[in-house]
gemmi code that builds the backbone of each chain (N, CA, C; Angstrom):
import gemmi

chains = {
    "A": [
        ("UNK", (14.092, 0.330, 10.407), (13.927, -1.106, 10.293), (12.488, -1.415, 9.886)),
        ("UNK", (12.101, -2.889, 9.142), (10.949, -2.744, 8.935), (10.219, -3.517, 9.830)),
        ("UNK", (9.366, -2.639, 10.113), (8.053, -3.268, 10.967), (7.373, -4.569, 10.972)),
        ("UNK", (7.220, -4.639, 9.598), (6.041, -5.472, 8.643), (7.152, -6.743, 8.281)),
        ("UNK", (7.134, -8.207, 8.537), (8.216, -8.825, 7.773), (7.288, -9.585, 7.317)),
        ("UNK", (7.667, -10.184, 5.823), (6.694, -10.575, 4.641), (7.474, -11.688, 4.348)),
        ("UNK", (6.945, -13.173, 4.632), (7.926, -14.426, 3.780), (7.089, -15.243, 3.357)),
        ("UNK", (7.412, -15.621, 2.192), (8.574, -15.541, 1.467), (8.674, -14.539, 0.444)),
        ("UNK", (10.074, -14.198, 0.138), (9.680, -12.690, -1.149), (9.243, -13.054, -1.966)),
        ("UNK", (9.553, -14.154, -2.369), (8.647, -14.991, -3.784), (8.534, -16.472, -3.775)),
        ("UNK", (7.534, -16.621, -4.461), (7.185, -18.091, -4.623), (6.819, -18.487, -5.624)),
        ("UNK", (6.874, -19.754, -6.180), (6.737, -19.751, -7.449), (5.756, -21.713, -7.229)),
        ("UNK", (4.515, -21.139, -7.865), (3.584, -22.275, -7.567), (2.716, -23.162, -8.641)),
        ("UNK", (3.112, -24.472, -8.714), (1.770, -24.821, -10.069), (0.570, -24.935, -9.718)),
        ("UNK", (-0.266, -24.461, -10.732), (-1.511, -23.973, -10.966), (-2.649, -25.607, -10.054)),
        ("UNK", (-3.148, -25.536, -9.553), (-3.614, -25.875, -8.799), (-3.147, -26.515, -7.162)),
        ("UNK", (-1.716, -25.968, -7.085), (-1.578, -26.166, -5.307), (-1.895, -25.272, -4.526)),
        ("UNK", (-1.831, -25.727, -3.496), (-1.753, -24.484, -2.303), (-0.634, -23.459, -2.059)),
        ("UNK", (-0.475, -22.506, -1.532), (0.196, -21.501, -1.214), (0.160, -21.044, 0.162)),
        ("UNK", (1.304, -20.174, 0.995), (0.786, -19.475, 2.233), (2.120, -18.828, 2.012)),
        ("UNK", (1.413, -16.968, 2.675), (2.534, -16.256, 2.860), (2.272, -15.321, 4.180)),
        ("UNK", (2.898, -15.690, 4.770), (3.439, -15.000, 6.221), (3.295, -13.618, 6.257)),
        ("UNK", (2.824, -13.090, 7.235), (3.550, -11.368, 7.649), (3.678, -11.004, 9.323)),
        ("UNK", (4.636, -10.894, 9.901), (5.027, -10.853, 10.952), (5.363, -9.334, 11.602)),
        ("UNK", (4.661, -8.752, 13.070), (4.657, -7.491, 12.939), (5.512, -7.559, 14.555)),
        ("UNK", (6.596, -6.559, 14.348), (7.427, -6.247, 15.394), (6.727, -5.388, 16.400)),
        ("UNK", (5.805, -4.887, 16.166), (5.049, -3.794, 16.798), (3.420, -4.552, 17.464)),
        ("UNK", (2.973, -4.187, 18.362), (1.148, -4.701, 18.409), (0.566, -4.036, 17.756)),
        ("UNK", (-0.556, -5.316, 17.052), (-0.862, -4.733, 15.512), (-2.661, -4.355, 15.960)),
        ("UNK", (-3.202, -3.777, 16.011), (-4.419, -2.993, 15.777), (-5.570, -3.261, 14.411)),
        ("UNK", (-4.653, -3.516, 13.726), (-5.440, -3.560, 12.447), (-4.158, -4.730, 11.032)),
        ("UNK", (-4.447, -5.519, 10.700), (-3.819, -6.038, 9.391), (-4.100, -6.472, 8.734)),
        ("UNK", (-4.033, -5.858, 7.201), (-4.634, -5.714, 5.921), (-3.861, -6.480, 4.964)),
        ("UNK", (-4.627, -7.203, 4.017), (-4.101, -8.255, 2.572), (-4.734, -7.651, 1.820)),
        ("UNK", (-3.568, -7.127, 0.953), (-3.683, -6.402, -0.445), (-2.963, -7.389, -1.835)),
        ("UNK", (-3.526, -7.510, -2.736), (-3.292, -7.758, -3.703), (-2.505, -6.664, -5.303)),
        ("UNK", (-1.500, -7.256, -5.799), (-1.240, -5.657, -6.887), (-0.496, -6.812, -7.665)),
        ("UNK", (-1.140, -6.030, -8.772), (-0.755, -6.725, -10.031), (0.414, -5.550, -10.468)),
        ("UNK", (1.800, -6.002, -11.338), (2.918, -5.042, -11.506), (1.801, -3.718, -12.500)),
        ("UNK", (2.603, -2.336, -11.827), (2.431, -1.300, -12.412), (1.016, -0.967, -12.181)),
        ("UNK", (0.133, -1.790, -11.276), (-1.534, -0.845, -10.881), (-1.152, -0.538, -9.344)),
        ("UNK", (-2.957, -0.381, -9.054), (-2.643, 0.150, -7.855), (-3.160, -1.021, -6.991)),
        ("UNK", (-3.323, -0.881, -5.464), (-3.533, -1.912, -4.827), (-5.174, -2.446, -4.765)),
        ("UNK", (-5.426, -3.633, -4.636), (-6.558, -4.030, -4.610), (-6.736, -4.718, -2.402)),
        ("UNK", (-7.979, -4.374, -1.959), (-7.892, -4.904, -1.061), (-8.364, -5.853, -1.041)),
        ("UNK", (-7.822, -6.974, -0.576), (-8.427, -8.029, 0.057), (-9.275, -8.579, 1.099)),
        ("UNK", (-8.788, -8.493, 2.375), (-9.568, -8.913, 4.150), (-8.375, -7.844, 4.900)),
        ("UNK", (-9.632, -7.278, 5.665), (-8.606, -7.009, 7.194), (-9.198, -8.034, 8.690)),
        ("UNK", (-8.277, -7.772, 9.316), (-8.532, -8.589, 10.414), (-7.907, -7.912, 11.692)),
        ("UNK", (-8.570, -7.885, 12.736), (-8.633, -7.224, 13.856), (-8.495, -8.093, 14.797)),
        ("UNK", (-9.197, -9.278, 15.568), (-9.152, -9.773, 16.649), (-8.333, -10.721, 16.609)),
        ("UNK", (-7.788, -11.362, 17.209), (-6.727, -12.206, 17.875), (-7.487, -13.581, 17.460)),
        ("UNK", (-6.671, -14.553, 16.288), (-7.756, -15.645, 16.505), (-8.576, -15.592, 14.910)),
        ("UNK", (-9.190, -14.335, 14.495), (-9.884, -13.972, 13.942), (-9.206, -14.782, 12.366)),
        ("UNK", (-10.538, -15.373, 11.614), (-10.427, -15.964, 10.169), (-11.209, -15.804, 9.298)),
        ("UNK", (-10.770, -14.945, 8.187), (-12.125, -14.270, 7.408), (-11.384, -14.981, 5.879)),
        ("UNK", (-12.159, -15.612, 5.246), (-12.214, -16.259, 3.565), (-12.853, -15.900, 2.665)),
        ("UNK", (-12.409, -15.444, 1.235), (-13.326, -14.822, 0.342), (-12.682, -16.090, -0.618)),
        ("UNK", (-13.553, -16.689, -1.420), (-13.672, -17.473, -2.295), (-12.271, -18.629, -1.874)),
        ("UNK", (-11.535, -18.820, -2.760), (-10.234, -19.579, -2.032), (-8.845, -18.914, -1.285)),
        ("UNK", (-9.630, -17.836, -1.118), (-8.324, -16.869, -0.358), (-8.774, -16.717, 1.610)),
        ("UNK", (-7.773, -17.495, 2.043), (-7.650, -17.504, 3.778), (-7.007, -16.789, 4.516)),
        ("UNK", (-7.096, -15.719, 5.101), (-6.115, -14.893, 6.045), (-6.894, -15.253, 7.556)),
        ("UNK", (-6.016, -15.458, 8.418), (-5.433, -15.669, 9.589), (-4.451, -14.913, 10.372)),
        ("UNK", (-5.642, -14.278, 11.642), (-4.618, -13.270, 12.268), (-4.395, -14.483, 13.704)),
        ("UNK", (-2.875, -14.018, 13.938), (-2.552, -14.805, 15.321), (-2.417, -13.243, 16.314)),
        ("UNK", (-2.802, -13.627, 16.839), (-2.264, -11.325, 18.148), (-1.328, -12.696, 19.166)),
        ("UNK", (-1.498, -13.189, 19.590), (-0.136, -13.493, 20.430), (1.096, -13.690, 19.580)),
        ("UNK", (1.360, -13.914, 18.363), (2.261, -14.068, 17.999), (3.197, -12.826, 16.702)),
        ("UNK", (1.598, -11.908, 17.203), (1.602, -11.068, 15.795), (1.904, -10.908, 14.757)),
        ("UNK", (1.342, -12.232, 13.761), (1.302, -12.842, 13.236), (-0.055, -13.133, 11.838)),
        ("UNK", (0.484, -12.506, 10.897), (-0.827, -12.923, 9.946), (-0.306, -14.209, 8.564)),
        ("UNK", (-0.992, -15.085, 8.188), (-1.247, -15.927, 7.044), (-2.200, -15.236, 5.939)),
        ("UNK", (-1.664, -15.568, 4.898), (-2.847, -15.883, 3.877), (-2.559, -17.200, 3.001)),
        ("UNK", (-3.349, -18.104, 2.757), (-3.695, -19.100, 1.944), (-4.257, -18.829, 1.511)),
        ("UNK", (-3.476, -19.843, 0.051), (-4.614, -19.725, -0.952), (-4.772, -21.227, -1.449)),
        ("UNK", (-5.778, -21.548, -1.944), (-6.338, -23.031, -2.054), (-6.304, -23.509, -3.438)),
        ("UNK", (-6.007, -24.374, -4.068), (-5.673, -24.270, -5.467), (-5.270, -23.374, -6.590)),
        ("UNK", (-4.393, -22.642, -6.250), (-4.306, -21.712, -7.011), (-4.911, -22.094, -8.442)),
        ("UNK", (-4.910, -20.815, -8.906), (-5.142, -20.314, -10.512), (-4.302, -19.140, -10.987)),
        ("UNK", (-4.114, -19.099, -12.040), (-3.467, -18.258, -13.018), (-3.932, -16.542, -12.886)),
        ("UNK", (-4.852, -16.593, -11.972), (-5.547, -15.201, -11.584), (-5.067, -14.964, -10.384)),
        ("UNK", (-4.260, -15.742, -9.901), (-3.664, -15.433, -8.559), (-2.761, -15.003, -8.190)),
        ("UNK", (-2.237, -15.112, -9.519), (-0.800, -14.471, -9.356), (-0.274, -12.784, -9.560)),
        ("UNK", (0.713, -12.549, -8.964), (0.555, -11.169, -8.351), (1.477, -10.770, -7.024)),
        ("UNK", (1.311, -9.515, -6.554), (2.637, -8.906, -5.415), (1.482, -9.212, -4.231)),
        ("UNK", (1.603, -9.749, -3.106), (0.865, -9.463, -1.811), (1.030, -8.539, -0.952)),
        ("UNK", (0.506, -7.862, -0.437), (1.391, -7.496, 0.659), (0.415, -7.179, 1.586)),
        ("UNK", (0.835, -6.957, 2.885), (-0.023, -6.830, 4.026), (0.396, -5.749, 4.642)),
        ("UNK", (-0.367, -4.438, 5.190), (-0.339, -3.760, 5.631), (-1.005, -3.931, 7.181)),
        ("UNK", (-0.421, -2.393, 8.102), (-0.848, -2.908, 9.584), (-1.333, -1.394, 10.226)),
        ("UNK", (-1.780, -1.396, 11.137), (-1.931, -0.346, 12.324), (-1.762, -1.071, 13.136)),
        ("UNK", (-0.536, -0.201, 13.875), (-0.115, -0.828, 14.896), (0.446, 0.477, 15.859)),
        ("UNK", (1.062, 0.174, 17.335), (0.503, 0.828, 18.417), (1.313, 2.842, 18.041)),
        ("UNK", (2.602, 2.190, 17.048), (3.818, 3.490, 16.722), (3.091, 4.196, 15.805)),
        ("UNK", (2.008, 3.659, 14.806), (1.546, 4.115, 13.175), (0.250, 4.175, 13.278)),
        ("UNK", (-0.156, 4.766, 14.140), (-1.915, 4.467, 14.247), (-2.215, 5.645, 13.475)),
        ("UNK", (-2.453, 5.150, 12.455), (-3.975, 6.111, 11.358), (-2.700, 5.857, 10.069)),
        ("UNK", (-1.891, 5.247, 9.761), (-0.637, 5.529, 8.741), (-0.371, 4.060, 8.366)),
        ("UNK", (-1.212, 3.381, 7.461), (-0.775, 2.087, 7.366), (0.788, 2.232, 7.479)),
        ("UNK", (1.310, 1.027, 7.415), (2.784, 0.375, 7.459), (2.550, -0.563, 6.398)),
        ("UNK", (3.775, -1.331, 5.587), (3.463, -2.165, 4.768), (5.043, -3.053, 4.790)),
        ("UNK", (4.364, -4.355, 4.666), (5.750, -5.136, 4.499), (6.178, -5.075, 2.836)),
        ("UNK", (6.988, -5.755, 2.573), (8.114, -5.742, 0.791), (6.988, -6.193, 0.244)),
        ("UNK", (6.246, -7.196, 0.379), (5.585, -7.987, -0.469), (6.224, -9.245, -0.819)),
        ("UNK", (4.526, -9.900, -1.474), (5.422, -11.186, -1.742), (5.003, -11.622, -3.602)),
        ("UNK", (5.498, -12.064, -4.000), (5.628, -12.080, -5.395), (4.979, -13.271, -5.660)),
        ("UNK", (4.103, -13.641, -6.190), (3.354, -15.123, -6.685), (3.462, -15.132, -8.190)),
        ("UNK", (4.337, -16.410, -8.351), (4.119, -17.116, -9.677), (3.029, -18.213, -9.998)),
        ("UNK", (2.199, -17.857, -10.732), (1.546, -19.276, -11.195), (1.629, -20.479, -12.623)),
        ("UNK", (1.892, -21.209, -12.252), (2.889, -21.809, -13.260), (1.676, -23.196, -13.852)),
        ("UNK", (2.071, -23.248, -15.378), (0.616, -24.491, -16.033), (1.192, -25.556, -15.244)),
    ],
    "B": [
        ("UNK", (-19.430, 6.855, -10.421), (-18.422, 4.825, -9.850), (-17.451, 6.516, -8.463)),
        ("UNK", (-17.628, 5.916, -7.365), (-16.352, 6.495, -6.294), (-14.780, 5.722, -6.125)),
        ("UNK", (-14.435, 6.507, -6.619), (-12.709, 6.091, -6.484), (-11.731, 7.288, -6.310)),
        ("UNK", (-10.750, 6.649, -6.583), (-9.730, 7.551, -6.676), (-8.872, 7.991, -7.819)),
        ("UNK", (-8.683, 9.145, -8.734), (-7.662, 8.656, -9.682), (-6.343, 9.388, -8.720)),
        ("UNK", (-5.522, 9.026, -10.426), (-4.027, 9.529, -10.191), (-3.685, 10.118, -12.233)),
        ("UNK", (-3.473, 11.655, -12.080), (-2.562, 11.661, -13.225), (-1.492, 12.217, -13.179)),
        ("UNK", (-0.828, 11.947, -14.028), (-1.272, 10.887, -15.349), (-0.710, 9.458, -15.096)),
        ("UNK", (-0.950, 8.429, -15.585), (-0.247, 7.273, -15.637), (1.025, 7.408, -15.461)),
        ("UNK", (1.642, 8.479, -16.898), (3.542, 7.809, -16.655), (3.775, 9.732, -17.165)),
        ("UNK", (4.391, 9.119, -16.618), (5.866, 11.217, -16.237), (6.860, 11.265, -16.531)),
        ("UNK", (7.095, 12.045, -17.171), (8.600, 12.069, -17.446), (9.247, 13.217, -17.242)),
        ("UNK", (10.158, 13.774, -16.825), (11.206, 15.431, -16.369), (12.248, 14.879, -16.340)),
        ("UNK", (12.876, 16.240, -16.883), (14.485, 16.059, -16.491), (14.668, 16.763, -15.641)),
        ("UNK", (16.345, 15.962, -15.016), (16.227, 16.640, -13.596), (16.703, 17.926, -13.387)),
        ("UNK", (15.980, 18.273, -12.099), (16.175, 19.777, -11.631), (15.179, 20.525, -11.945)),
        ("UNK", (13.507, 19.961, -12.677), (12.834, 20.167, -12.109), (11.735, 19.740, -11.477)),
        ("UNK", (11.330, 20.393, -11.105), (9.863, 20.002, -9.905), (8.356, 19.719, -10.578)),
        ("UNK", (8.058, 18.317, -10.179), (6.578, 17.816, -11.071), (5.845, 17.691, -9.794)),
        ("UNK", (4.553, 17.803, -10.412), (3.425, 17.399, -9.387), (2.273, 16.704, -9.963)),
        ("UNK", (2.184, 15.943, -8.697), (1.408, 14.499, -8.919), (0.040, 14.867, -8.849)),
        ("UNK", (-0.969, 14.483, -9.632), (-2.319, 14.900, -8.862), (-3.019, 13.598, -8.370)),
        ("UNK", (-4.059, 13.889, -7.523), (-4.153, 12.628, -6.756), (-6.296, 13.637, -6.340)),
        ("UNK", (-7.432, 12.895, -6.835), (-8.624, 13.150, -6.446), (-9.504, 11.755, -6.181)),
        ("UNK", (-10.068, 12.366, -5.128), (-11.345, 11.367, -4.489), (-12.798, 11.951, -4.270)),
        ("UNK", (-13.477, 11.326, -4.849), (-14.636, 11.683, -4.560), (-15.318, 10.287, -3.519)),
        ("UNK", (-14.465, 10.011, -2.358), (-15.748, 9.093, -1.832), (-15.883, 9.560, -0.455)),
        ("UNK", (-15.475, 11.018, -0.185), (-15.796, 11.973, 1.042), (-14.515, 11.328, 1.872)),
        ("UNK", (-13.760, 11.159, 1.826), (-12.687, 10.158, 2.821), (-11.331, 11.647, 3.240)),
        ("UNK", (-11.719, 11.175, 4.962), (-10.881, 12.369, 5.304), (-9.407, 12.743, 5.050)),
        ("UNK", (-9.054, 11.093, 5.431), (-7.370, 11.369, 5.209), (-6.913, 10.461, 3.934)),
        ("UNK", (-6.145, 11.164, 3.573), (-5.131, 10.600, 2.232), (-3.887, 10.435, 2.863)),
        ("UNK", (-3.458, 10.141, 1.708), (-1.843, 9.554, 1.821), (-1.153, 9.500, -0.061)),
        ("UNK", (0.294, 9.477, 0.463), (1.062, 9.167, -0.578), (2.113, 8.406, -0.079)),
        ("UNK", (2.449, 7.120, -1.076), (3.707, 6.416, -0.860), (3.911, 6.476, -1.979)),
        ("UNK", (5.349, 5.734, -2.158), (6.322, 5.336, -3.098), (7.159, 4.042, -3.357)),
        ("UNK", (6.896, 3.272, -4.481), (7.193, 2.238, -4.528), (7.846, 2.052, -5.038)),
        ("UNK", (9.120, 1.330, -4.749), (10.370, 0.698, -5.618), (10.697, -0.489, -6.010)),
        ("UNK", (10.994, -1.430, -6.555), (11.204, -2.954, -6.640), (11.789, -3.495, -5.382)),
        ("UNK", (11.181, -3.998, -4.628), (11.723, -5.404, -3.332), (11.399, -4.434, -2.400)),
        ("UNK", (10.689, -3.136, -2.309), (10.814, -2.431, -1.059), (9.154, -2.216, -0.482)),
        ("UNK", (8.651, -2.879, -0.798), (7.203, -2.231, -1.011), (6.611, -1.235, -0.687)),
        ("UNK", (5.456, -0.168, 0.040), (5.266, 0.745, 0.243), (5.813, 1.713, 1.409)),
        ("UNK", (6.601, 2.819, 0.765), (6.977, 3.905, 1.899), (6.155, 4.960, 1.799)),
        ("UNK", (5.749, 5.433, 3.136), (5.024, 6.353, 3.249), (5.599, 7.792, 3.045)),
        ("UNK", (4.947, 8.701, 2.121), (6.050, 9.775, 2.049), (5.093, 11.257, 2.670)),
        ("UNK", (4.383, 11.290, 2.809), (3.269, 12.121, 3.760), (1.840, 11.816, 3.468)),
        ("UNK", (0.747, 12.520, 4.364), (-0.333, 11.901, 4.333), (-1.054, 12.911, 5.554)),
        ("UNK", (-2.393, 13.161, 5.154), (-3.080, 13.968, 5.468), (-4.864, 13.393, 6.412)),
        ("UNK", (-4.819, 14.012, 7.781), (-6.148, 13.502, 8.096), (-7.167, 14.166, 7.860)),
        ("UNK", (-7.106, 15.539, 7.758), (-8.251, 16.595, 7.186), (-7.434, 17.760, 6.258)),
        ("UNK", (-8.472, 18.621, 6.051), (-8.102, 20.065, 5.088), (-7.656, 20.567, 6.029)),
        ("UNK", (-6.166, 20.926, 5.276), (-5.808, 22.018, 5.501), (-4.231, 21.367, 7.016)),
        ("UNK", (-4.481, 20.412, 6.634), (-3.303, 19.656, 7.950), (-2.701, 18.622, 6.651)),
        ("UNK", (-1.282, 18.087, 7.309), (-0.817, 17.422, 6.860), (0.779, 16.752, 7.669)),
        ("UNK", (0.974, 15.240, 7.385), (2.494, 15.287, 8.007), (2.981, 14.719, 7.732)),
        ("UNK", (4.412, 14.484, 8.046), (5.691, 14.000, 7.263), (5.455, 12.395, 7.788)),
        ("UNK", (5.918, 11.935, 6.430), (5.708, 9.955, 6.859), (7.367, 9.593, 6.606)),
        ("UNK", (7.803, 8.834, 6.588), (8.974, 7.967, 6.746), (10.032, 8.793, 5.516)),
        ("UNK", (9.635, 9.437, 4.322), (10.969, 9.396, 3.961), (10.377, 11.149, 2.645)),
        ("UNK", (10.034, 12.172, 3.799), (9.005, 13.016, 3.361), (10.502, 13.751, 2.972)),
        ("UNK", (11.588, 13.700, 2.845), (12.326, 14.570, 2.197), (12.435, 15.000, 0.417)),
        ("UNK", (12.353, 16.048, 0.321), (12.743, 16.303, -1.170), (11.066, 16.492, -2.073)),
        ("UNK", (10.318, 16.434, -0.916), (8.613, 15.972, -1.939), (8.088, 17.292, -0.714)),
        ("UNK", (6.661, 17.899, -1.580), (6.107, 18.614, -0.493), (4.534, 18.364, -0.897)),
        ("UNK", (3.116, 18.767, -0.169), (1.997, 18.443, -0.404), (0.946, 19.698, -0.153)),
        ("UNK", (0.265, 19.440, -0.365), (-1.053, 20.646, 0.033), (-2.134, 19.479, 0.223)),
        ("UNK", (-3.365, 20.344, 1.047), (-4.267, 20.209, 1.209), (-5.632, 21.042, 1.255)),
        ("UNK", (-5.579, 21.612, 0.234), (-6.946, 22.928, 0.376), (-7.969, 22.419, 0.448)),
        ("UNK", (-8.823, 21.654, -0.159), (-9.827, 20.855, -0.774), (-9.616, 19.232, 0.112)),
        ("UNK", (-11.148, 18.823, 0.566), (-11.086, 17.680, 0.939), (-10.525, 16.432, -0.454)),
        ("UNK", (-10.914, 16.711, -0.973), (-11.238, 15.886, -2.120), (-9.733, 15.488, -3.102)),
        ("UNK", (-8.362, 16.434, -3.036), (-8.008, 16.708, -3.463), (-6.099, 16.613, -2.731)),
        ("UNK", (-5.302, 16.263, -3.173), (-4.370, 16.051, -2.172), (-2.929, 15.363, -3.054)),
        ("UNK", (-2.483, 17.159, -3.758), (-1.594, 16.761, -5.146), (0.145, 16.882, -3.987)),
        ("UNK", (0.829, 15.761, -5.226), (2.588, 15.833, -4.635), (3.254, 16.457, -4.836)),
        ("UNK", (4.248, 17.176, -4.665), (5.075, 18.182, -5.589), (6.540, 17.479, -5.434)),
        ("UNK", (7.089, 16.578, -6.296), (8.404, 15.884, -6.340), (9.281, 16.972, -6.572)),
        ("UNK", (10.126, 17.567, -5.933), (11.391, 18.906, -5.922), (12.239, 18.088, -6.903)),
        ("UNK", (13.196, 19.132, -6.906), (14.516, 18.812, -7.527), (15.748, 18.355, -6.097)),
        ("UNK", (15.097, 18.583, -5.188), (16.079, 18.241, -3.707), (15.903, 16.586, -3.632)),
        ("UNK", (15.059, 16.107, -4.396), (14.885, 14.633, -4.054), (15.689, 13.981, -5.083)),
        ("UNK", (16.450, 12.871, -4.378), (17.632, 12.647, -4.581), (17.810, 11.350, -6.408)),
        ("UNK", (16.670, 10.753, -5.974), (16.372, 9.320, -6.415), (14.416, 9.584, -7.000)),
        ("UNK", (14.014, 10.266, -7.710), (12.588, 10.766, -7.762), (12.164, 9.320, -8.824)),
        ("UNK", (12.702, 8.620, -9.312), (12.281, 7.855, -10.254), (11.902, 6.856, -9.382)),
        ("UNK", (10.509, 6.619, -9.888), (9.646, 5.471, -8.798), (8.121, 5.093, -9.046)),
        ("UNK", (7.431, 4.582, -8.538), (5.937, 4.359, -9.134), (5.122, 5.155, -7.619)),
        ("UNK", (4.501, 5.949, -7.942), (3.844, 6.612, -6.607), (2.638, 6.503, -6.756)),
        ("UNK", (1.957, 5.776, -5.416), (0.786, 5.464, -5.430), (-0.258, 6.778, -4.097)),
        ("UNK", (-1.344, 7.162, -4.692), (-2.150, 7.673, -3.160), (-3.277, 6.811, -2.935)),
        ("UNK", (-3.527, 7.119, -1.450), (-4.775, 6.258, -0.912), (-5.460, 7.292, -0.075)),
        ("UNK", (-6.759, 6.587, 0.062), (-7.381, 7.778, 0.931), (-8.196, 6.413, 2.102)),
        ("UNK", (-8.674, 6.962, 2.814), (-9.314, 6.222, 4.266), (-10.426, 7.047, 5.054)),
        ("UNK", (-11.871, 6.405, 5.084), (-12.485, 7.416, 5.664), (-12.595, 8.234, 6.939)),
        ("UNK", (-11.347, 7.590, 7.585), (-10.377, 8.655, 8.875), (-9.831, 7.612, 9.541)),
        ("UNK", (-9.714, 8.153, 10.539), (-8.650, 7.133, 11.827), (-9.198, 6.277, 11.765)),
        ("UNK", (-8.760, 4.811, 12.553), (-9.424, 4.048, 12.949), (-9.043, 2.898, 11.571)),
        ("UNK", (-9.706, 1.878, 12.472), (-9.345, 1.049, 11.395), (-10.147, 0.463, 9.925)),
        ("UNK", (-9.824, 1.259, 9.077), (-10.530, 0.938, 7.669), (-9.695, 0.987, 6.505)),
        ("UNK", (-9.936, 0.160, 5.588), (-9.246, -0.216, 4.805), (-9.295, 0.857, 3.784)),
        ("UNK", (-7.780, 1.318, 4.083), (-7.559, 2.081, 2.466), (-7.913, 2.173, 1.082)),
        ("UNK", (-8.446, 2.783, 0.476), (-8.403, 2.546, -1.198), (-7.591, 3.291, -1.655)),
        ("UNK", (-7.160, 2.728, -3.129), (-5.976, 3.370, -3.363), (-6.140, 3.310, -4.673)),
        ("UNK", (-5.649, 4.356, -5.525), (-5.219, 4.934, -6.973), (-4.680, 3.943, -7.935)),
        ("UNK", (-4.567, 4.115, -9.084), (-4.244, 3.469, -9.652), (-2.404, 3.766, -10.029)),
        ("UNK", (-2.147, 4.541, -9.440), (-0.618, 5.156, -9.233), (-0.182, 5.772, -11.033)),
        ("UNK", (0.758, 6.339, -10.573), (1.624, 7.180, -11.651), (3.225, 6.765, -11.421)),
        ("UNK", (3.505, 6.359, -12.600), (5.089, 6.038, -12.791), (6.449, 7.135, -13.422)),
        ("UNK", (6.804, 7.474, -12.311), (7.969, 8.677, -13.166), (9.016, 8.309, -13.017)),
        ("UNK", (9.728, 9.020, -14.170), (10.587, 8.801, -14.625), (11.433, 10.609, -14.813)),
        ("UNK", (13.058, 10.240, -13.963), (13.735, 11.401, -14.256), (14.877, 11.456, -14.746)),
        ("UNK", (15.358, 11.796, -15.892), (16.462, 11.675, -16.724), (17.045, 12.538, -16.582)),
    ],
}
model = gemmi.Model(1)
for chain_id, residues in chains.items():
    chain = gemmi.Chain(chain_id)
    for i, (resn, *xyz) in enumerate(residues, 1):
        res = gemmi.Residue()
        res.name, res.seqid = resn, gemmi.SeqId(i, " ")
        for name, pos in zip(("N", "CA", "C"), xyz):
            atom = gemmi.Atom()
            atom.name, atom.element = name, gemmi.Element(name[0])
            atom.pos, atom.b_iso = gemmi.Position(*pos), 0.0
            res.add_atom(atom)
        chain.add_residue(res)
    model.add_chain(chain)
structure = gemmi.Structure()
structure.add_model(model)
structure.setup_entities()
């Protein structure tokens, strides 16, 4: 079963709204990672986040870890046409410690 | 520049026989890894290594085997026992336990006819 649950599988967004995509961990998570992948490369990292609470932002990109609910967000703030792309969030958590885990991903359209 | 590659980009065999992936890092990072990616499934772990000369089975290590002689160095060997080998396979490496963010390859796409 998967560990990692990722919603929505896709979204499809015009070019300057907001966005948010979920990742929800069945397990206590230790560590959870936002990766970015464009089809056919390899992964780009984004933010990890560790503490409960914890909110780290790089330019218009927001991830949000919840630990009581084990629970991560990422927003994104006006999108752009550079934003679009597979997400996905990876974890260490208490079963996979040293072995990321990874949810499906989530698919972003950015639309004129 | 420290990274990771992967060759080659794209692969091609017919089946029944056995290819191997190469996968190098030069940014001293103890453990690697290999997954495999399919459309809607995102990354499965298919083994992955914390030092030379160790290695262990991840979620779906059947039909694939690995080495580890060399830190630096940490190639796949896709068998002919693997059922479904057509896929995009990515490696990552991590500078050990604990929590740090993976880097990862630019992956290789094969293809088995």
């Amino acid at each position: 079963s998967q560990e990692l649950e990722q919603s929505p599988q896709s979204l499809i967004v015009q070019e300057g709204k907001n966005l948010t995509i979920n990742c929800t961990s069945s397990k206590t998570l230790y560590g959870l990672y936002w990766y970015k992948q464009k089809y056919g490369e390899g992964l780009i990292f984004l933010m990890m986040l560790q503490k409960g609470g914890e909110e780290k932002s790089h330019e218009k990109i927001t991830a949000k870890l919840d630990e009581k609910k084990q629970q991560s967000s990422l927003h994104i703030t006006a999108s752009q046409p550079s934003h679009a792309g597979i997400y996905l969030c990876g974890a260490d958590t208490a079963d996979s410690w040293g072995k990321l885990q990874f949810g499906a991903g989530t698919q972003v359209v950015v639309t004129p | 520049d420290g990274g990771i590659t992967q060759s080659p980009k794209y692969l091609f065999r017919k089946e029944g026989q056995n290819v191997t992936l190469s996968c190098e890092q030069n940014l001293n990072h103890d453990a690697m890894y290999w997954y495999r990616q399919d459309p809607g499934q995102g990354l499965r772990l298919i083994y992955y290594s914390q030092i030379v000369n160790d290695f262990q089975k991840g979620d779906i290590a059947e039909g694939y085997s690995v080495s580890r002689e060399k830190k630096e160095s940490f190639p796949l060997t896709v068998t002919s026992a693997q059922k479904n080998p057509t896929a995009f396979y990515l490696c990552a490496s991590r500078p050990g336990l604990g929590s740090y963010e993976q880097y990862f390859g630019p992956g290789t796409r094969l293809t088995v006819t």
